[in-house]
C-alpha positions as CSV (number, residue, x, y, z in Angstrom):
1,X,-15.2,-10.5,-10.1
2,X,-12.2,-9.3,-7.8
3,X,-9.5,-7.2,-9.1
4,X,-6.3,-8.3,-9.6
5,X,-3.9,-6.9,-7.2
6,X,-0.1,-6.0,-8.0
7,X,3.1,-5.1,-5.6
8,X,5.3,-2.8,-7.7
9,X,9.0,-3.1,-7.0
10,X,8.9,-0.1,-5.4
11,X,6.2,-1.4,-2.9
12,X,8.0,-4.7,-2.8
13,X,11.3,-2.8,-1.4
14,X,9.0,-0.8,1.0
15,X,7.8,-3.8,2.6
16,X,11.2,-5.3,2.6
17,X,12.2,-1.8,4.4
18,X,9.8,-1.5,6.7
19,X,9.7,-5.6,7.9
20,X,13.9,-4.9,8.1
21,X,13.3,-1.6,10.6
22,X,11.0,-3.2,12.8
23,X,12.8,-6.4,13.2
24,X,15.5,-4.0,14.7
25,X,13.2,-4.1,18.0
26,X,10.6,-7.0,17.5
27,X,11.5,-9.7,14.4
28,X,8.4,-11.4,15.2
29,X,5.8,-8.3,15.2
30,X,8.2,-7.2,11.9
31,X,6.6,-10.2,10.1
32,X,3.0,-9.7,11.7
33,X,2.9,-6.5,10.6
34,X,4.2,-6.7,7.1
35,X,1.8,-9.6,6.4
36,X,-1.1,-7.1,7.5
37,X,0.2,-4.8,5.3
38,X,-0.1,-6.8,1.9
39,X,-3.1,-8.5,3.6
40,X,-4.9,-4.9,3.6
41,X,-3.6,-4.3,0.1
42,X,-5.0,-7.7,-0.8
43,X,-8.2,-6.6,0.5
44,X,-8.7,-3.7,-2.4
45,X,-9.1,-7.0,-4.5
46,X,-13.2,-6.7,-3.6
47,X,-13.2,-3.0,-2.7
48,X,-11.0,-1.0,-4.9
49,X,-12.5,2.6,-4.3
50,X,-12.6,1.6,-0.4
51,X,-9.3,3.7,0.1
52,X,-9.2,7.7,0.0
53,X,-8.3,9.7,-3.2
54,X,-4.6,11.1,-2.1
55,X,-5.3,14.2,-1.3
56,X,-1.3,15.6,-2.6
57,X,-2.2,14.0,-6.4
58,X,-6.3,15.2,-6.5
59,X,-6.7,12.0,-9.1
60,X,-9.4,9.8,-8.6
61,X,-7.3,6.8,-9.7
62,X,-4.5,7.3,-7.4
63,X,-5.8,6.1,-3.7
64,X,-4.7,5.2,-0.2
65,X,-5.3,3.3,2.4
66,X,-4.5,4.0,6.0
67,X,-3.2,1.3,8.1
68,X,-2.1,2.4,11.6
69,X,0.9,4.9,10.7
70,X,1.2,3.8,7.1
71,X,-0.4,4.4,3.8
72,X,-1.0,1.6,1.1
73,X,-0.7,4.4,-1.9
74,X,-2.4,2.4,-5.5
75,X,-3.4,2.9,-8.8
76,X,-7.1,1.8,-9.8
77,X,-7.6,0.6,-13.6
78,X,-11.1,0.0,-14.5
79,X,-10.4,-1.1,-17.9
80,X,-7.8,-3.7,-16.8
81,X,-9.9,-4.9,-13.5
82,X,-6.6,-3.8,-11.6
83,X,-5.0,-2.3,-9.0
84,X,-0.9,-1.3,-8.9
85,X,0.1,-1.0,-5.2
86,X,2.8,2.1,-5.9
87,X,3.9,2.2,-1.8
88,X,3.7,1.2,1.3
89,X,4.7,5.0,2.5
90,X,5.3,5.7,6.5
91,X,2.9,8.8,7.2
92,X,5.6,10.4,8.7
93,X,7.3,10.9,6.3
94,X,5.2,13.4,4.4
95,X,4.5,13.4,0.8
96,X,4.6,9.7,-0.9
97,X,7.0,9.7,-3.6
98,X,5.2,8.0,-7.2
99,X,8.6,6.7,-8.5
């Protein structure tokens, strides 16, 4: 049974971010790319532990996923069958903040 995947509201504004920066250049490669985005996050759905531990955090439930220059930072929960997408974090940007 797949997992049940979640955008928190700081994810949801990342996406809104990054789709609005983008646009600036390209509105119609914005939307592409922030529809792969989510579409990779939906992906952990079947694979949760396909992404990374983060190495900043050292916890086994907090994972990324890399996606060109970005990271897709979640939250696994076994016991819930879930996972919390925390950020959609630009990797230039150095450490992903949790908030």
């Amino acid at each position: 049974m797949d997992y049940q995947v979640v955008l928190s509201r700081s994810a949801r504004s990342d996406i809104q971010d990054i789709v609005r920066y983008i646009s600036i250049d390209d509105p119609q490669q914005a939307v592409v790319f922030g529809r792969s985005l989510i579409q990779h996050a939906r992906s952990l759905a079947q694979f949760p532990l396909r992404g990374r531990v983060v190495p900043e955090f050292g916890d086994d439930t907090i994972r990324e996923l890399l996606v060109k220059t970005y990271r897709i930072v979640y939250r696994v929960n076994h016991a819930n069958e879930s996972i919390e997408i925390i950020r959609f974090w630009h990797a230039g940007r150095g450490f992903p903040n949790l908030d």
